[in-house]
N, CA, C and O atoms as a GROMACS GRO file, in nm:
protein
  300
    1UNK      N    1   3.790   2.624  -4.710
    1UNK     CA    2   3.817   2.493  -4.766
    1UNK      C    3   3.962   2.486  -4.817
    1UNK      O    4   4.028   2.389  -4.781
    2UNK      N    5   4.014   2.572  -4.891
    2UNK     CA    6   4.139   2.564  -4.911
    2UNK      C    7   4.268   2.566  -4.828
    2UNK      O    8   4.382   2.522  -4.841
    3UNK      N    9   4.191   2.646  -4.721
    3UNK     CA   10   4.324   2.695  -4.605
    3UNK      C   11   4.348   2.526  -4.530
    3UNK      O   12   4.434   2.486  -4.452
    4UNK      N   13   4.218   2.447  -4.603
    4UNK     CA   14   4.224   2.249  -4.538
    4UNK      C   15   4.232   2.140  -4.594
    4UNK      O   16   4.209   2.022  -4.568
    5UNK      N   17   4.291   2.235  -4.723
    5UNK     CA   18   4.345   2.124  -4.867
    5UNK      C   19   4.258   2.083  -4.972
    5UNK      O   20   4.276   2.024  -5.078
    6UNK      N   21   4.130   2.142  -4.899
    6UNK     CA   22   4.032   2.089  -5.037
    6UNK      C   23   4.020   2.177  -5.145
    6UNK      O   24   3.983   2.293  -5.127
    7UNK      N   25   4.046   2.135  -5.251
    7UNK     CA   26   4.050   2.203  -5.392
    7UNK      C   27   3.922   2.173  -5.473
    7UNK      O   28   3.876   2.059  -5.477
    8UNK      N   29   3.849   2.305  -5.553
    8UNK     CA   30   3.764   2.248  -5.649
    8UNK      C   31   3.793   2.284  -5.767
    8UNK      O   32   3.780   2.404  -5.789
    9UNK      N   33   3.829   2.219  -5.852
    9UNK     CA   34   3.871   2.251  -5.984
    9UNK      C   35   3.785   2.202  -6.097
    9UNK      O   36   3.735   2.090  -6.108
   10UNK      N   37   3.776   2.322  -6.193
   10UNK     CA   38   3.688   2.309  -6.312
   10UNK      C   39   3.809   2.257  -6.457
   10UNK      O   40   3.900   2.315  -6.516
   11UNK      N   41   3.747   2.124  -6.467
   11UNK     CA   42   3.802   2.100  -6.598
   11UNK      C   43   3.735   2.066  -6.752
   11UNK      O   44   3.789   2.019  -6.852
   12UNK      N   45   3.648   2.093  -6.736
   12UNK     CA   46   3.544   2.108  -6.898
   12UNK      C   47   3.433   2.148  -6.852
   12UNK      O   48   3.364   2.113  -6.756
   13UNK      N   49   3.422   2.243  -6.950
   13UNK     CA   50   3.276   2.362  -6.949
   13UNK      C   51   3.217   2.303  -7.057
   13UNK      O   52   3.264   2.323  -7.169
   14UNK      N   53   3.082   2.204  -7.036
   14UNK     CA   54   2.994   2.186  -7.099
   14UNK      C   55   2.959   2.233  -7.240
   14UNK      O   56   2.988   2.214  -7.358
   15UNK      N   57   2.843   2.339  -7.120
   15UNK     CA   58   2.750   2.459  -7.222
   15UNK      C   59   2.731   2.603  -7.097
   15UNK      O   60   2.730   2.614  -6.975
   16UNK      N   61   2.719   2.688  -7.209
   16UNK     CA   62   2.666   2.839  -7.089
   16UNK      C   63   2.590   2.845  -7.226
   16UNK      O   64   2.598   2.813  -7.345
   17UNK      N   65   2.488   2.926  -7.104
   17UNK     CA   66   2.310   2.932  -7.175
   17UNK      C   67   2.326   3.067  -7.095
   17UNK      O   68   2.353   3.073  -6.975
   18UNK      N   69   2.304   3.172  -7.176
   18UNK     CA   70   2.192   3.281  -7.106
   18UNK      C   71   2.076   3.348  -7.177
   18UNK      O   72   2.051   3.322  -7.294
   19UNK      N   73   2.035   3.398  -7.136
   19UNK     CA   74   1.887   3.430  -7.147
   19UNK      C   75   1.802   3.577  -7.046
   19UNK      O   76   1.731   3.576  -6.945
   20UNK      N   77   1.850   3.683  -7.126
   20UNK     CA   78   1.798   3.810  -6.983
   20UNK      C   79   1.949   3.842  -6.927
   20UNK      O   80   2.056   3.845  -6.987
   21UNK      N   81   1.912   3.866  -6.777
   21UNK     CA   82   2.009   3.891  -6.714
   21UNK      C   83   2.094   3.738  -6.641
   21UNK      O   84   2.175   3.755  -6.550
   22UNK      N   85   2.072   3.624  -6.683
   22UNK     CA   86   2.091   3.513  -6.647
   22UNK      C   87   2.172   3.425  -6.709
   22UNK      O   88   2.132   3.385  -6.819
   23UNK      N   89   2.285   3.381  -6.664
   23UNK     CA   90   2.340   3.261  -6.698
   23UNK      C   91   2.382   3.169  -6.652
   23UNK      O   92   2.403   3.177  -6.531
   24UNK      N   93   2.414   3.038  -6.721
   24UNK     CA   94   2.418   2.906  -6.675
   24UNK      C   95   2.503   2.819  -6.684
   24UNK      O   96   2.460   2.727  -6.753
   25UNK      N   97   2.624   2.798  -6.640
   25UNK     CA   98   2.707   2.759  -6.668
   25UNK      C   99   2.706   2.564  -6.613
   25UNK      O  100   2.682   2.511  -6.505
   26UNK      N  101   2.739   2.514  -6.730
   26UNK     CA  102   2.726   2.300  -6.703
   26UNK      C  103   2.871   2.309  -6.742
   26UNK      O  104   2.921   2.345  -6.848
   27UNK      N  105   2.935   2.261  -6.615
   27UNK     CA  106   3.098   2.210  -6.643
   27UNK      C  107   3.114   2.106  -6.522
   27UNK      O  108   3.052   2.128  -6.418
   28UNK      N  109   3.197   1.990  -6.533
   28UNK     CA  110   3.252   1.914  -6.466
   28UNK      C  111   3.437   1.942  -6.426
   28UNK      O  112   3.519   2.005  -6.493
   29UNK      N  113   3.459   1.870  -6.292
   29UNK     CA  114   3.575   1.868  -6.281
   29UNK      C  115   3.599   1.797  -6.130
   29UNK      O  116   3.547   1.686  -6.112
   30UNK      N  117   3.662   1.848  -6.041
   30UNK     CA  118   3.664   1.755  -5.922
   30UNK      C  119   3.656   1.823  -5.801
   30UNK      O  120   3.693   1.939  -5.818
   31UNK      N  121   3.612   1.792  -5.649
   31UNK     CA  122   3.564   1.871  -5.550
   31UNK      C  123   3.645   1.792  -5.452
   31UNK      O  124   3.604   1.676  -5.451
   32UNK      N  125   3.721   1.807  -5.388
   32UNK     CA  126   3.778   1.713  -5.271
   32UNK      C  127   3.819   1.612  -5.340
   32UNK      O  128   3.767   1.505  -5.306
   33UNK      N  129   3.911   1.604  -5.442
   33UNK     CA  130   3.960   1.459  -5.552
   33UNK      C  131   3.829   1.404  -5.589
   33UNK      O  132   3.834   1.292  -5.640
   34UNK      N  133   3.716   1.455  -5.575
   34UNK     CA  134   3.600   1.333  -5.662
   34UNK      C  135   3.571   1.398  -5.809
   34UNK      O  136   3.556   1.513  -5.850
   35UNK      N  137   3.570   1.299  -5.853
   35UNK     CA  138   3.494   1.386  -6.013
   35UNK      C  139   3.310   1.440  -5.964
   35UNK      O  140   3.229   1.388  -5.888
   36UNK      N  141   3.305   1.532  -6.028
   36UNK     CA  142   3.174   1.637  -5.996
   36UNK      C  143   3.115   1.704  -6.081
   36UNK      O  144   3.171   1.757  -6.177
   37UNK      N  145   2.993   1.709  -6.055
   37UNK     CA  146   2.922   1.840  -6.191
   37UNK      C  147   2.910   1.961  -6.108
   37UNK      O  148   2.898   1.967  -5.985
   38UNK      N  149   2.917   2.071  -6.204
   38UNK     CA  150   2.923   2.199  -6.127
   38UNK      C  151   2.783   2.240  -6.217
   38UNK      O  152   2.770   2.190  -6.329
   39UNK      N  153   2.680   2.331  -6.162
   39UNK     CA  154   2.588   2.390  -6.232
   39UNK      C  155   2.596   2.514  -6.161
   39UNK      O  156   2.570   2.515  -6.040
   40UNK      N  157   2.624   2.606  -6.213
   40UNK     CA  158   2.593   2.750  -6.180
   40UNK      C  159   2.549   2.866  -6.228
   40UNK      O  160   2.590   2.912  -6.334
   41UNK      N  161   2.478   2.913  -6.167
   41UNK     CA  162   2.343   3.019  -6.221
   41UNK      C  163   2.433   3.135  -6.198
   41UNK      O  164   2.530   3.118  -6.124
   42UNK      N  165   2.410   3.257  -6.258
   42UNK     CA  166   2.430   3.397  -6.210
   42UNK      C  167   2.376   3.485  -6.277
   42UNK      O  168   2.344   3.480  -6.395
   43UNK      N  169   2.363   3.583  -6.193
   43UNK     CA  170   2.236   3.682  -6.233
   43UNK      C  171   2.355   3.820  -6.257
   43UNK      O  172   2.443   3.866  -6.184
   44UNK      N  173   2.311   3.856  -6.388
   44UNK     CA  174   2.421   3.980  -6.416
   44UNK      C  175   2.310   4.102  -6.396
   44UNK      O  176   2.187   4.107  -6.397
   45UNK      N  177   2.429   4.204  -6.376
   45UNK     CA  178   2.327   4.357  -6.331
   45UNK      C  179   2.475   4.439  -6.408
   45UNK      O  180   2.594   4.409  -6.392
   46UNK      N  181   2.421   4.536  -6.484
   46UNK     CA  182   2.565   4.657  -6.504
   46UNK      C  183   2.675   4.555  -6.527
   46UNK      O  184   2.782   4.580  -6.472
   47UNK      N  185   2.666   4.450  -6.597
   47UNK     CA  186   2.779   4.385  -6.647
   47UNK      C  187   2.914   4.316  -6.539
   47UNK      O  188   3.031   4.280  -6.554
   48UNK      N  189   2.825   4.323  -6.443
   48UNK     CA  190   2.872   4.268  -6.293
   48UNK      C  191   2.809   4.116  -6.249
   48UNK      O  192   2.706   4.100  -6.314
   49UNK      N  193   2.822   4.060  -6.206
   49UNK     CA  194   2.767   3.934  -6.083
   49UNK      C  195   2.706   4.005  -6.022
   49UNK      O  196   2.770   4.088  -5.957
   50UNK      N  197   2.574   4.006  -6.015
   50UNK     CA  198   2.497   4.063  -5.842
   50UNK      C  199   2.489   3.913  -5.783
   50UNK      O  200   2.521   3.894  -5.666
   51UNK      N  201   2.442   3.801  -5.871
   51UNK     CA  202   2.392   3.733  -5.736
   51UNK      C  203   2.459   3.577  -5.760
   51UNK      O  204   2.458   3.573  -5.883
   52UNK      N  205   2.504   3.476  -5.724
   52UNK     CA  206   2.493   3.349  -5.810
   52UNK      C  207   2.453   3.218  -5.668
   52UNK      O  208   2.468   3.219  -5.546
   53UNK      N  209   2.411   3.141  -5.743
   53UNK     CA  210   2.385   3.010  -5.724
   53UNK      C  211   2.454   2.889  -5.772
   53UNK      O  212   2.504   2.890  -5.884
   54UNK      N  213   2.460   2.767  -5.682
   54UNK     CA  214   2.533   2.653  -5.778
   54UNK      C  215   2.490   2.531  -5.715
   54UNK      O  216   2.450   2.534  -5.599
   55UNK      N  217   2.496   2.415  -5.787
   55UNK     CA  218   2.473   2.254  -5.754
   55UNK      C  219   2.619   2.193  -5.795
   55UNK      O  220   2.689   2.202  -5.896
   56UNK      N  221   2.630   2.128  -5.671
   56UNK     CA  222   2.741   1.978  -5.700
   56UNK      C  223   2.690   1.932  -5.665
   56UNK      O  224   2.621   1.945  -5.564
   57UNK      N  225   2.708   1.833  -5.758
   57UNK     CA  226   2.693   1.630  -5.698
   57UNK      C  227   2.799   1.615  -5.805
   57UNK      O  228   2.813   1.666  -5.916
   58UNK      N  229   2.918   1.467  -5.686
   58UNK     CA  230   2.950   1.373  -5.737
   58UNK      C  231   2.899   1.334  -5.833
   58UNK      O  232   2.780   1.360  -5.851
   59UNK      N  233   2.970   1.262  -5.923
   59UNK     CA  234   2.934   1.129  -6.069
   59UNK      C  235   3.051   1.027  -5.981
   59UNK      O  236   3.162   1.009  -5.932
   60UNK      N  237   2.904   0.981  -6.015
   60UNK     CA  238   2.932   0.791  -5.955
   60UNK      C  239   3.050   0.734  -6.083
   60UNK      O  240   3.062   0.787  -6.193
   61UNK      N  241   3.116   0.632  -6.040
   61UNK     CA  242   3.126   0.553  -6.133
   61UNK      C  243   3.066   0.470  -6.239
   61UNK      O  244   2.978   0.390  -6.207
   62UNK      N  245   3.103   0.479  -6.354
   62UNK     CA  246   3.010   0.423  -6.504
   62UNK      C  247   2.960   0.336  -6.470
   62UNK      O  248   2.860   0.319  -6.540
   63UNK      N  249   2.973   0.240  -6.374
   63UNK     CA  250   2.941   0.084  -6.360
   63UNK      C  251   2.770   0.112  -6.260
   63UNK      O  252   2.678   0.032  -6.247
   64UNK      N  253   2.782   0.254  -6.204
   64UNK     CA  254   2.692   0.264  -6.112
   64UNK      C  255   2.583   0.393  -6.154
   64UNK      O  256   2.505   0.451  -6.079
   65UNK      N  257   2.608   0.415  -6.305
   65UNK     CA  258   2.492   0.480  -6.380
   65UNK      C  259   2.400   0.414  -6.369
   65UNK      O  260   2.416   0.292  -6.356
   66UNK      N  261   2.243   0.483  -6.372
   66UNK     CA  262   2.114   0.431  -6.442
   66UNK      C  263   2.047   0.422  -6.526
   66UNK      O  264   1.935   0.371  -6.535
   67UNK      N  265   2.143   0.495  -6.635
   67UNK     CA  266   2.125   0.467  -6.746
   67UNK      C  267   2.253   0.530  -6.836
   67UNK      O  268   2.355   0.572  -6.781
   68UNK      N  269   2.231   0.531  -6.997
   68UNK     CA  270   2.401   0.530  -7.064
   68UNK      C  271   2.442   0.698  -7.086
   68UNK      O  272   2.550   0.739  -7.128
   69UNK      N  273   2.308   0.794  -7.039
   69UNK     CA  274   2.326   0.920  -7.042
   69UNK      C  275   2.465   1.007  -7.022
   69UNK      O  276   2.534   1.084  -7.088
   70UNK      N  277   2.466   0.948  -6.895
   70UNK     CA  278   2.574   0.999  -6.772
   70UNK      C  279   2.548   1.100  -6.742
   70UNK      O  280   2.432   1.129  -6.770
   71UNK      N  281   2.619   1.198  -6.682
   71UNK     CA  282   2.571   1.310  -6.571
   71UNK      C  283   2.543   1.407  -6.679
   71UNK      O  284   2.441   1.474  -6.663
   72UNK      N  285   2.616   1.429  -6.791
   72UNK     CA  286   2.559   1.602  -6.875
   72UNK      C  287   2.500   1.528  -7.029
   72UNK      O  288   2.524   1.601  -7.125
   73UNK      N  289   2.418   1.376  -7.073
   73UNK     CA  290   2.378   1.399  -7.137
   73UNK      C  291   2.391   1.389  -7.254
   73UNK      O  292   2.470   1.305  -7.296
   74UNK      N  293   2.308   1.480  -7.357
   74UNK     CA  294   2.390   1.488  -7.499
   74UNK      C  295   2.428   1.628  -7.525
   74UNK      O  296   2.396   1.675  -7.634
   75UNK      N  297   2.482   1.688  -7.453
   75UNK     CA  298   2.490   1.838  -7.433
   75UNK      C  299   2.627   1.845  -7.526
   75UNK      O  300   2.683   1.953  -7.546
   0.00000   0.00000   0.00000
């Protein structure tokens, strides 16, 4: 993706939650110029990353919420 201009950049970290060998990171920022939520899981072993997971979706514009939440809430 980068070697084709698309950039994903993290610009505010929510919350990180862990729990076990698990953590959770809620931050927004932008994926291809769109604003985006990032959610990403990772599973620690020996103080390493063994494994991770993640969700993007776009955030719509305010006008096109369904309600006054917005994407992270009251976090």
């Amino acid at each position: 993706m980068a070697n084709n201009g698309i950039k994903m950049i993290y610009t505010k970290n929510h919350k990180v939650l862990g729990e076990g060998n698990f953590v959770l990171s809620i931050s927004e920022g932008t994926f291809a110029n769109k604003p985006t939520s990032f959610y990403d899981l990772f599973r620690v072993e020996n103080g390493k990353i063994v494994e991770h997971w993640d969700v993007m979706e776009t955030i719509v514009p305010k006008e096109q919420w369904k309600n006054t939440n917005g994407k992270f809430g009251n976090l």
